[in-house]
C-alpha angles and dihedrals in degrees: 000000000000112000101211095030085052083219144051113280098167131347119284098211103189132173113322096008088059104079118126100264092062089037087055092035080057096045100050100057085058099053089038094055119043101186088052093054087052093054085049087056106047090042087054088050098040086055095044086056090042089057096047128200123354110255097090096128085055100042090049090050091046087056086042091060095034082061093043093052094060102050100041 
């Protein structure tokens, strides 16, 4: 499951669990349904859109030293 989708979106086929047979197992049922290729698409953009602009490690550090500022 996706943390911040709160769901699966697409496998996340990580270590162990991304050899080819599970990759082509993945892809196929993208290229076999069609419908199902379109929801993937619009859940990846929606979440692209949900996370907003790239920038998030400098903004987090920005809020770090803001908070360290006004303890210190």
């Amino acid at each position: 499951m996706n943390i911040v989708a709160d769901k699966r979106i697409a496998p996340e086929l990580i270590q162990k669990e991304c050899t080819p047979e599970n990759i082509a197992k993945a892809i196929e049922v993208l290229l076999s349904d069609p419908a199902h290729a379109q929801q993937t698409r619009d859940e990846l953009i929606g979440m692209r859109a949900r996370l907003g602009d790239g920038g998030a490690s400098t903004r987090a550090a920005s809020v770090v030293l803001e908070m360290l500022a006004a303890i210190g």
